[in-house]
C-alpha positions in Angstrom: 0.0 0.0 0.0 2.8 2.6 0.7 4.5 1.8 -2.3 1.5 2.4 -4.3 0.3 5.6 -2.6 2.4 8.1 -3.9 1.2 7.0 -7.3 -1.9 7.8 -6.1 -1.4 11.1 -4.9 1.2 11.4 -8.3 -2.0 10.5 -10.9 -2.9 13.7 -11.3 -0.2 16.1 -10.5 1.7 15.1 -13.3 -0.7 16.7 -15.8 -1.1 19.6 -14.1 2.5 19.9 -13.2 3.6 19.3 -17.2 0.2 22.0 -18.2 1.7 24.8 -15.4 5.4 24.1 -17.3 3.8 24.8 -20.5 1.8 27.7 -19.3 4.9 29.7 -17.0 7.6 28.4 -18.4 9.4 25.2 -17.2 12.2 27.0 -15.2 10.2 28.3 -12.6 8.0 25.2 -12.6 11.4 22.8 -12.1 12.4 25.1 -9.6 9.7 25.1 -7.3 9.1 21.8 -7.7 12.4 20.5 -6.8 12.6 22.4 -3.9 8.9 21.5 -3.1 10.2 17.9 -3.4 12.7 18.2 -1.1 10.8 19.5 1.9 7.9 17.0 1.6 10.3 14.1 0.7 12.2 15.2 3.9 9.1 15.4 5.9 8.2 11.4 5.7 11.7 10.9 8.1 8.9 12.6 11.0 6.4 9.7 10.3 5.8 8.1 13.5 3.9 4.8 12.2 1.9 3.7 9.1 -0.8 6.5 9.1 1.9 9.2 9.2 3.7 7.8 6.7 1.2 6.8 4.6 0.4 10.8 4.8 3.5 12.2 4.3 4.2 9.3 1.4 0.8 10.8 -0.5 1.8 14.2 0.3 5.9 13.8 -1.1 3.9 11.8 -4.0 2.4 15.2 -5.7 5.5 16.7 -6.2 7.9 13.9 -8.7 5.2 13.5 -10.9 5.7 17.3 -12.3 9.1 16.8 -12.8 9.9 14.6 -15.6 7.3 16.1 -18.4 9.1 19.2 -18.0 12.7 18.0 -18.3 11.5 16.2 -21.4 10.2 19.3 -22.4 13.8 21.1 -22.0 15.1 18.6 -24.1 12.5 19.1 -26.6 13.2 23.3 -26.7 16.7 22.7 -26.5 17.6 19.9 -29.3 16.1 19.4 -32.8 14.7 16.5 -33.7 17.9 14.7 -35.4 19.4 15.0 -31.6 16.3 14.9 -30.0 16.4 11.2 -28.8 20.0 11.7 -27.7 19.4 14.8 -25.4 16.6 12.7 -23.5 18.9 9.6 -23.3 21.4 11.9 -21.5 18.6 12.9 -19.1 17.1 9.3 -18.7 20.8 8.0 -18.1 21.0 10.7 -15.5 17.9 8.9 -13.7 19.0 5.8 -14.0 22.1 6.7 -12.6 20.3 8.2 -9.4 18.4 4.9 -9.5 21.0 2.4 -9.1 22.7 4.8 -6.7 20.2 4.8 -4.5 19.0 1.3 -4.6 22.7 0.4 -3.9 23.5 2.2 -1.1 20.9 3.8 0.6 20.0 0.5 3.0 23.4 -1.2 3.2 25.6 2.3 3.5 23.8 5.4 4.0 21.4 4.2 7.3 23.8 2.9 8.8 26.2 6.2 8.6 23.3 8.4 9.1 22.1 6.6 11.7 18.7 5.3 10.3 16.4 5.9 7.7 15.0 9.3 8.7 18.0 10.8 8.7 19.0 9.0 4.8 15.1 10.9 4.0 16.2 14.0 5.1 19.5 13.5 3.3 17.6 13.1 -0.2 15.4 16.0 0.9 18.6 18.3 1.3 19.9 17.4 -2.3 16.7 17.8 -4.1 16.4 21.4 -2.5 20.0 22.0 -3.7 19.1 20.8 -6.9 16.4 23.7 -6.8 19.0 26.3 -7.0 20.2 25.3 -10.6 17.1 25.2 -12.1 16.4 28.9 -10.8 19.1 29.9 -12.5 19.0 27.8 -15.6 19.5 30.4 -18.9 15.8 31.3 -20.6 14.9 29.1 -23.5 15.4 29.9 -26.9 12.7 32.4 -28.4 11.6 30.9 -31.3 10.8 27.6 -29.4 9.0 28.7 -26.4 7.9 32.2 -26.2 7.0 34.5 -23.1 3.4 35.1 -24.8 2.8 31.3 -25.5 3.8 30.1 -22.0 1.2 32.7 -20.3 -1.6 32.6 -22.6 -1.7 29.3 -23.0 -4.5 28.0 -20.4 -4.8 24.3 -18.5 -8.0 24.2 -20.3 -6.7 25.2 -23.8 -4.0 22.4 -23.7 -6.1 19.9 -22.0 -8.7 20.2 -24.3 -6.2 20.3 -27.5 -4.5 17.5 -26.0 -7.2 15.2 -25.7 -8.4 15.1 -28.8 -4.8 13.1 -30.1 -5.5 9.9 -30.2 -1.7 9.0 -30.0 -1.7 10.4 -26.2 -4.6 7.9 -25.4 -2.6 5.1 -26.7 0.4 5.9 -25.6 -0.8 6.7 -22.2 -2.1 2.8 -22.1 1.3 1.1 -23.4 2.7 3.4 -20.3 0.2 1.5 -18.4 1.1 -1.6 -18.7 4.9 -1.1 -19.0 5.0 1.4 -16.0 2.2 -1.0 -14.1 5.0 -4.0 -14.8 8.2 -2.5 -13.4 7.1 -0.4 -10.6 5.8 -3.9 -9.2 8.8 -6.1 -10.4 11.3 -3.0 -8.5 9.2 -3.3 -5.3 9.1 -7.3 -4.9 11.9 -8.0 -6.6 14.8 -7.2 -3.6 11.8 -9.2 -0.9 11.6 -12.1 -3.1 15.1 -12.9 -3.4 15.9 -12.5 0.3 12.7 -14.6 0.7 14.1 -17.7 -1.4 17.6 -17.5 0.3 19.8 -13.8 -0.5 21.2 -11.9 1.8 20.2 -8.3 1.4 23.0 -7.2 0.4 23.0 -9.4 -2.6 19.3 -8.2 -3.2 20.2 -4.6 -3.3 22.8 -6.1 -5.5 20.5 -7.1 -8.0 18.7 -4.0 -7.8 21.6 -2.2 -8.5 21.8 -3.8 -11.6 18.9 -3.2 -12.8 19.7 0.3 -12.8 23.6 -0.3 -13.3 22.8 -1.9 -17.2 20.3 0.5 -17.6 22.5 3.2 -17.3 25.0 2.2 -20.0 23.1 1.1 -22.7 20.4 4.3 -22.4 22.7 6.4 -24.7 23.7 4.4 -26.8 20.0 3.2 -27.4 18.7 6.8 -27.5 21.6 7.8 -30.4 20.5 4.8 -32.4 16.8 6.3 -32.4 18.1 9.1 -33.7 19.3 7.5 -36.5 16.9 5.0 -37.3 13.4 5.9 -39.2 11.7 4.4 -36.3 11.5 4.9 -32.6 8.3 2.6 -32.5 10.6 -0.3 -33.7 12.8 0.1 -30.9 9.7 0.6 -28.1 8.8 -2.6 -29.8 12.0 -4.5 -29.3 12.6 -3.2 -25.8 8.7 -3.7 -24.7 9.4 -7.6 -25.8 13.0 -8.0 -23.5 11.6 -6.5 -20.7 8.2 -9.2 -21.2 10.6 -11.8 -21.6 13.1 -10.7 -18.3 10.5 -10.3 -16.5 9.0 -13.6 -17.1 11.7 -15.3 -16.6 12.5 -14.0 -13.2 9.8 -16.4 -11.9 11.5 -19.7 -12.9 14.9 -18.4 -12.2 17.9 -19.2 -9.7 21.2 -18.4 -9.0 22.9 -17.3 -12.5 19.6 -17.1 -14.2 18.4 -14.2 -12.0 21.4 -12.2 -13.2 20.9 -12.7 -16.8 16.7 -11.9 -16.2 17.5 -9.3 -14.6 19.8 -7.7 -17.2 17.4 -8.4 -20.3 14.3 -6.6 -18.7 16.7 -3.7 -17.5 19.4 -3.0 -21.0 16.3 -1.3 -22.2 14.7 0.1 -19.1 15.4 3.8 -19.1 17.0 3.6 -23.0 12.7 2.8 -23.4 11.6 6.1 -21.5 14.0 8.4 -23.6 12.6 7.1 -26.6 8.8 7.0 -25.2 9.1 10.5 -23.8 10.8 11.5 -27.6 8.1 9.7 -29.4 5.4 12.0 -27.3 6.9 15.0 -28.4 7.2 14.2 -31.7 3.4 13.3 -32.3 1.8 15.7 -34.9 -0.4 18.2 -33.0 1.9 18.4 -29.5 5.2 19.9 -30.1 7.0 21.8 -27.5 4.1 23.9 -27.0 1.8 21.1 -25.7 4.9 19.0 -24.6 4.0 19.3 -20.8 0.6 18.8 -21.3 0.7 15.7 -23.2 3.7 14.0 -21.3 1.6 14.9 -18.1 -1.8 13.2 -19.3 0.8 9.8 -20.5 2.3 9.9 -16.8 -1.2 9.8 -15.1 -1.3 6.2 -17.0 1.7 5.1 -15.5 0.8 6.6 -11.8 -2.6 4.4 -12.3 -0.2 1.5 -13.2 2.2 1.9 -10.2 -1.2 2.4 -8.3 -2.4 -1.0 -8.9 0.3 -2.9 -10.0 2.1 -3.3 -6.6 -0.8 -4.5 -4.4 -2.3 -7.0 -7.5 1.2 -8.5 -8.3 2.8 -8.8 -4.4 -1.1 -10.7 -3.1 -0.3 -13.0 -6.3 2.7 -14.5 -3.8 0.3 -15.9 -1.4 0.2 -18.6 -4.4 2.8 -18.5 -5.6 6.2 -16.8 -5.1 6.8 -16.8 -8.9 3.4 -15.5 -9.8 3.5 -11.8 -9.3 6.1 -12.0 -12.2 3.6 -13.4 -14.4 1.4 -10.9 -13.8 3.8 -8.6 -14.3 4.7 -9.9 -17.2 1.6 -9.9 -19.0 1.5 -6.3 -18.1 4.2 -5.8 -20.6 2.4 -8.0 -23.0 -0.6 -5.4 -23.0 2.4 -2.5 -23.9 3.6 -4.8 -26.7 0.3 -5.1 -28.9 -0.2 -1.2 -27.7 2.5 0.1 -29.8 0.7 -1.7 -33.3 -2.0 0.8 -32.9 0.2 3.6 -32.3 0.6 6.1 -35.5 3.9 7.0 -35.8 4.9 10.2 -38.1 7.6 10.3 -40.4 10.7 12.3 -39.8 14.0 13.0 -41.0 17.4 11.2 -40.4 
């Protein structure tokens, strides 16, 4: 339940967040919202049992959300669209780096120096306010690609109701479903089932880790081969089909086997969300202008997914360690035939 209730909280706010970047401007949004982020994120290290944290979880949860659609959206000001792919890979390989850092170290090393797991919450707190800073003081956007009069004239009901009349977003938003709905459940179980059948934690972290490690290195070179490609759709395609297969596989595995599942369903892991985010920009009809927008209403697809997912997939183990994988699996499977009705526009090499 608490892994899931921040995606709760995080359904909506992600639209609105990516609809207030497109309407002020996505340096004040990142900003604030960073530095929003950090107090909120700090503040679940006061929880003094499940209600409290369950509060401050949902509360911390409205805040992430906002975030992404608007870096994507710097990207998409920044970088034209023969470098487009790369610039979000650069980003997404930033993520994934955070992600396997903190998955590594944050139980094994940084508890027990700070003394506990408050004190590591308050520590992430204090860098995502730091983080803040920058963004105040990144340079203004070119001109020509976002405008002072199109970010304040541009209302949440203008670019909602422009948005959702693409029927690319609506399709989209369900491959994120079942792709978001699949990992954010594998992540959770995946370090309590391997301690379960026998791993120390550290070696469950471990796995975790590298998750996020392989991740990290094949993101950009994935990204830059999008770019050069005629497709991005192939490559969602191919990646959607390893992470089914990793997945999958994880619930038969053992020993040796759990490395090598691991590793196919995370190569493409965050390669796959610097393409996906690319391909949203680049549907006819959104454009930088309705970038946040559009990235926001995709995201509130993959909140409901990480909503759902956890609690569907981790009861599954009552039967059946194995089983939430399955589930999680055919997840994925949904995401796979997704991407056949997906319409994807030509553009340039």
């Amino acid at each position: 339940m608490l892994q899931g209730m921040g995606s709760l909280s995080g359904m909506f706010t992600g639209l609105i967040g990516g609809s207030i970047g497109d309407r002020v401007g996505i340096r004040r949004t990142l900003s604030t919202t960073c530095l929003l982020a950090g107090l909120t994120g700090a503040l679940r290290g006061l929880s003094g049992g499940f209600v409290t944290l369950a509060a401050t979880v949902f509360l911390f949860g409205l805040l992430p959300p906002a975030i992404p659609p608007n870096i994507h959206k710097t990207c998409g000001i920044w970088f034209s669209g023969r470098h487009l792919g790369l610039a979000n890979g650069v980003v997404s390989a930033g993520m994934a780096l955070g992600f396997m850092v903190g998955s590594l170290i944050s139980a094994t090393v940084l508890s027990p120096w700070l003394g506990g797991w408050r004190n590591v919450l308050f520590f992430y707190g204090t860098i995502s306010i730091v983080i803040s800073i920058p963004w105040g003081l990144m340079r203004i956007p070119p001109r020509d690609s976002e405008s002072p009069s199109d970010a304040h004239t541009l209302s949440l009901r203008q670019a909602l109701s422009h948005v959702v009349d693409i029927r690319n977003v609506w399709v989209l938003g369900l491959v994120m479903l079942g792709i978001g709905g699949c990992l954010q459940g594998m992540l959770g179980y995946l370090p309590l089932y391997l301690q379960e059948v026998g791993w120390t934690k550290a070696s469950a972290d471990g796995a975790l880790a590298a998750f996020h490690g392989i991740s990290l290195i094949s993101t950009i070179p994935i990204a830059f081969l999008s770019d050069r490609l005629g497709s991005r759709k192939t490559i969602l395609i191919a990646a959607t089909f390893m992470t089914t297969i990793g997945v999958g596989l994880l619930s038969i595995a053992d020993g040796t086997r759990v490395w090598v599942s691991v590793a196919m369903a995370g190569i493409v892991r965050d390669g796959f969300m610097a393409i996906f985010m690319t391909m949203v920009l680049e549907i006819k009809g959104v454009g930088t202008r309705y970038a946040g927008t559009a990235m926001g209403m995709v995201m509130i697809f993959y909140q409901l997914g990480g909503l759902i997912s956890p609690p569907l997939g981790n009861s599954l183990a009552a039967i059946d360690l194995g089983l939430p994988f399955i589930f999680w699996a055919a997840l994925a499977t949904v995401a796979f035939f997704g991407f056949y009705l997906v319409k994807e526009e030509k553009r340039e090499v």
